[in-house]
C-alpha positions, 0 to 999 in steps of 0.5 A: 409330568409329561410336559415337565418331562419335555423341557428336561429331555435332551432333545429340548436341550439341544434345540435351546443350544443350537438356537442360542448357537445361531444367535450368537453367530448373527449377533458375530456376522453383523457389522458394527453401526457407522460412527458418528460423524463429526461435529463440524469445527469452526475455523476462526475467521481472521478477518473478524476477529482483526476488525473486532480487535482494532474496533476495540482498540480504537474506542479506547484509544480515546478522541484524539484517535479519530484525529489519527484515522483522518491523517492516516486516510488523507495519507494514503489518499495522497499517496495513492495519487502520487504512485498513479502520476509518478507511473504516468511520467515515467517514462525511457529517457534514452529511448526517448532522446535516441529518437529524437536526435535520430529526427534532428540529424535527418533536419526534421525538427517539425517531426522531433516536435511532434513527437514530443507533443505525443509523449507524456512525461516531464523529459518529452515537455522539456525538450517540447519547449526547447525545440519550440523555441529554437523552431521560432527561430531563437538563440541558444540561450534561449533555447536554454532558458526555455528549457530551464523554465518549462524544468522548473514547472515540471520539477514543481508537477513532479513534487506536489503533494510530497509536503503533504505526505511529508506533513502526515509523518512528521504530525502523526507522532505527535498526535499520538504523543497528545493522546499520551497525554490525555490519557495519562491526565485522565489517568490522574484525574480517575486516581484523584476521584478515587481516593487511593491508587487502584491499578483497576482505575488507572489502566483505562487511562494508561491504555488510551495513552499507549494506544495513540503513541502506538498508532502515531507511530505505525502511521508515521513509519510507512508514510515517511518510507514512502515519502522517501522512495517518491524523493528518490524517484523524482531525484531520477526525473531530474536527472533524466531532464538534465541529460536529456538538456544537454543531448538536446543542445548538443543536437541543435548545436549540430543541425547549427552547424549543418546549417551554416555549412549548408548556408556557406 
């Protein structure tokens, strides 16, 4: 009785409050646990996935494909070689020409001579072989002469390998159109083997035929912007020769006459 007594008194009871009072503040004071971090998240990795997607769409493309791929690399082959020699001949015309008409007036046709031999570029070989020829003591018509033939050889440097690129846009098209083809004979030949027309069974041969027509295209629409930009360029060149001509003559026809004069 006496321990039953002990847990009933009130002292006891006070003792379990405050205990159960203390708990429930420690239990309030602690900190909540952390959060757990987040998961990591994959961002998509573009690239990969772009060379997944053309990988595929290039197997269904189907074989004709391939011929595609080998005009699309010799294209740009080409036009690369074409951006580096067209940037190595460009070149100031009229600062150019201002210092060598500055070397005939002072008589130094030696001088203008070499300075042309220095300098790249189709306006400073024309008017190398110009002066060359008139230092040879000939004429003025054939110094024109010289001149037009040493244009002709540079007008045929400027222009090579634009047939090539001119050949890649107007052939890819039609490659592409030949896998269109195919592909829809392909298409034909799954429905004759199977019997009935399933769209499950033509949509391979649909899609090779979509495909090729697409990338035919794609090749050929930058190829032929680019082959037009180099035509202009070179339609630029050709100017520059020919006023660079005329500046030439004009100048020799001046030192001519200095010279006669000088003579007289």
């Amino acid at each position: 009785m006496e321990l039953l007594d002990l847990f009933i008194s009130p002292a006891f009871a006070d003792t379990m409050q405050a205990i159960a009072d203390t708990a429930d503040t420690m239990m309030q004071a602690a900190p909540p646990p952390p959060p757990p971090p987040p998961m990591p998240v994959e961002e998509p990795n573009f690239l990969a996935n772009f060379i997944a997607g053309f990988v595929t769409k290039f197997k269904q493309g189907g074989p004709m494909m391939w011929v595609l791929l080998v005009f699309s690399i010799f294209g740009l082959a080409v036009i690369v070689a074409k951006f580096i020699s067209l940037a190595l001949a460009k070149k100031n015309a009229k600062k150019f020409m201002a210092e060598v008409v500055d070397k005939l007036h002072n008589d130094d046709v030696d001088g203008a001579l070499e300075y042309c031999q220095r300098t790249r570029g189709p306006v400073a070989s024309i008017v190398a072989a110009g002066l060359d020829k008139y230092k040879r003591g000939a004429s003025s018509e054939l110094v024109e002469k010289a001149i037009e033939r040493a244009g002709v050889i540079e007008l045929s440097i400027l222009e090579r390998g634009l047939v090539w690129i001119s050949t890649v846009a107007n052939v890819a098209p039609v490659v592409g159109f030949l896998g269109t083809v195919t592909g829809m004979i392909n298409a034909f030949n799954a429905i004759a083997a199977a019997g009935e027309i399933d769209p499950s069974v033509v949509a391979s041969g649909i899609s090779e035929a979509l495909i090729t027509t697409a990338s035919g295209l794609i090749i050929a629409f930058p190829t032929q912007t680019v082959h037009n930009y180099f035509a202009t360029q070179i339609d630029k060149f050709i100017v520059d020769m020919e006023d660079s001509a005329a500046k030439l003559m004009d100048a020799l026809e001046v030192l001519n006459v200095k010279k006669e004069n000088g003579n007289a």
